[in-house]
N, C-alpha and C positions, 0 to 999 in steps of 0.2 A: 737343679740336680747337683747334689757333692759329692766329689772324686774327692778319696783322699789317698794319698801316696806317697811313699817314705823308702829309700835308698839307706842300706848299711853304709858306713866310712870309716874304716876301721872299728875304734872300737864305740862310736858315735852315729846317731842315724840325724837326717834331716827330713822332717817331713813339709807339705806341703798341704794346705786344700785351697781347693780352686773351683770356682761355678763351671761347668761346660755350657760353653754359648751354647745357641740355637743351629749355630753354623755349622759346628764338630759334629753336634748330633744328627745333624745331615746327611753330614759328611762319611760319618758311623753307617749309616745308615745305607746308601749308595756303595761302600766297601763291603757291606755285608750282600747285597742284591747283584753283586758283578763276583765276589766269591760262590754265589749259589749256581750262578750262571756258569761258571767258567767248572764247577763240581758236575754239573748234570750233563755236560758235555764231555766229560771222561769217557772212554769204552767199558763196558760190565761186561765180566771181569776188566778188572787190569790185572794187564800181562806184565810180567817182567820183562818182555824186551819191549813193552814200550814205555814203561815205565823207566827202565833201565837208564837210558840219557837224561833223564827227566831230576832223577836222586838227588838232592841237594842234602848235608848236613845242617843244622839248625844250631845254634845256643841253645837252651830248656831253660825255658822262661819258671816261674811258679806256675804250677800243676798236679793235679790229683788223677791220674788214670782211670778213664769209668773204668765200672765194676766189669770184668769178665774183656778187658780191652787192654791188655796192655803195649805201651807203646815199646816198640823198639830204641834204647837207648843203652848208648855206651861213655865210657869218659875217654876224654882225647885230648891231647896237650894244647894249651899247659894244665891237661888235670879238671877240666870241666865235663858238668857232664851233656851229652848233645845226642837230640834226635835227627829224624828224619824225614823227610816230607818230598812231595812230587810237587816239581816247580810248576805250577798251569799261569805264571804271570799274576792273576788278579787272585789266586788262592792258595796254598800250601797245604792241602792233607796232607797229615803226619800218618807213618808206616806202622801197624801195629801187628804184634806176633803173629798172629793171625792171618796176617798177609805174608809176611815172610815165610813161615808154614808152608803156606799154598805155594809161594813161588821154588821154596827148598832152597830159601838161604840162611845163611849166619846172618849174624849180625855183623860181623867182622867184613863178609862177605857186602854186605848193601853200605857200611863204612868203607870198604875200599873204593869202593865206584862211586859212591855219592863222592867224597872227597878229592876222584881226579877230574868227577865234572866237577867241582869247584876250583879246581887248582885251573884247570883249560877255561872256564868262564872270568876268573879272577885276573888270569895271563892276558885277556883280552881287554880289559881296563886301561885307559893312560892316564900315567898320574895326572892329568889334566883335571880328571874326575875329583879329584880331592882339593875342595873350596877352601877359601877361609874368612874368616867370620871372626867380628869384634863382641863380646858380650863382657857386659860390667866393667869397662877398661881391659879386658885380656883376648889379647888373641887366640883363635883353638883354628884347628882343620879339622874338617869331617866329608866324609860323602853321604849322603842325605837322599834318599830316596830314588837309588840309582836302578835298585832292585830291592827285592824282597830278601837277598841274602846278602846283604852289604855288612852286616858287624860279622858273618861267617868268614869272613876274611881273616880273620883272627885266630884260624884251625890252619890257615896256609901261611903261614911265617916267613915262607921267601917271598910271596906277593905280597905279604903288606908291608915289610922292606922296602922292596921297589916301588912303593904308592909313595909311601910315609917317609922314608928317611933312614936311615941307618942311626941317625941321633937319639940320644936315651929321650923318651916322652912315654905319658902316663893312656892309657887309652879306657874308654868306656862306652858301653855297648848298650845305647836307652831302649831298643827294640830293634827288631830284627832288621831291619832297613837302615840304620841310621848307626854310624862308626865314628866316634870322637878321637880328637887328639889333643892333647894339652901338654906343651910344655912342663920340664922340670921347673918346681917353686910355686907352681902356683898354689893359693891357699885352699885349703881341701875344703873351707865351706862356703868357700865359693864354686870351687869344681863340684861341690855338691849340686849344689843351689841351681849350675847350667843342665848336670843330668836328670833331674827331679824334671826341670820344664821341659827338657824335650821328651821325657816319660810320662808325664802329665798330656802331651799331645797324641799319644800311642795309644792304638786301642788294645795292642797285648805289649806292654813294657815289660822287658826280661827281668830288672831288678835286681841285677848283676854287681856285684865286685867290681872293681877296677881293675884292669893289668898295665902292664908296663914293661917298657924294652926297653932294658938295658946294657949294654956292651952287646948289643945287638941279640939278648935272649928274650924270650916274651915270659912273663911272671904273673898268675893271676893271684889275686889280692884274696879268694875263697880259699886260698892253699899256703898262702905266705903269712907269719906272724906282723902285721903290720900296725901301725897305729896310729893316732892323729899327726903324732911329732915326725914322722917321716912320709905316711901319704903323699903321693902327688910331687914328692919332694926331692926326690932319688937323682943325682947330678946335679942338685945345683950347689954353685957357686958359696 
């Protein structure tokens, strides 16, 4: 079976194809049969109040809305644009107008709550939580499959401060679980080359831009005129 997969970088893409063993596809496989599970044990309807603590914000991976389905999504800094979904652990349905209809909210309304449960989930974190990891000679940090909303940390700007650092670094988001850090300098087709493989091991890779904090602001790379010669490259020396 060939995956092929390819990340923007500025004004250059890196692609990738790769076999998926027999493991992955297993593996695909038992995450699809523990999300079906964890779906049929919802209450019909869901309600808004129980749904209500449940709201998490999402990145918005690549997606085309079924027909007559649209989801709920808005943009939110730095300028991305992000859905919505109910945390059940082993699965994330996304919020579609249709439900919000029903419950009689905005959008703005199911963004404010989903967002303070992430801000109150994210608060609970220690930096502990933020590994680090040598690949190809460079060192990165990341938290890596802590949750299902570990790159949404990136919509709460004071919690990823306090994980990360206050120092200017580059960050990228391979899929919704999984939140990179790389230092200023490194070379962007290598930081290519680490996000491609950990999006290669995803079974929905966002396919995201880069952002980056610098002087302690967060910048997504989908909204900044950026290019190979400065990528990844912001503070250094």
């Amino acid at each position: 079976m060939l995956a092929r997969m390819r990340m923007r970088l500025g004004g250059s893409e890196v692609r990738l194809s790769m076999r998926i063993s027999v493991g992955r596809v297993l593996e695909i496989l038992r995450e699809q049969r523990a999300a079906a599970g964890a779906i049929r044990r919802m209450p019909k309807p869901v309600t808004w109040e129980w749904a209500r603590p449940r709201l998490v914000p999402l990145l918005a991976g690549p997606m085309i809305d079924p027909e007559g389905e649209s989801l709920v999504r808005v943009a939110m800094d730095p300028g991305i644009a992000v859905v919505f979904a109910i945390d059940l652990g082993a699965a994330f349905p996304l919020i579609d107008e249709e439900v919000a209809t029903r419950w009689e909210c905005t959008a703005e309304q199911i963004r404010d709550v989903a967002t303070a449960n992430l801000r109150r989930w994210a608060a609970a974190l220690e930096p502990r939580v933020v590994m680090t990891a040598t690949m190809s000679g460079h060192q990165l940090r990341l938290i890596k499959d802590r949750s299902g909303w570990a790159s949404s940390i990136l919509l709460v700007p004071d919690e990823l401060r306090r994980l990360f650092g206050d120092d200017d670094q580059a960050f990228a988001a391979p899929c919704r679980g999984t939140l990179l850090s790389f230092a200023p300098g490194i070379p962007p087709r290598l930081a290519g080359e680490i996000v491609v493989d950990f999006e290669s091991g995803s079974t929905y890779p966002l396919m995201l831009d880069p952002f980056a904090l610098q002087d302690g602001v967060l910048s997504w790379g989908g909204n900044d005129d950026w290019d190979d010669s400065d990528l990844w490259q912001f503070g250094a020396a």
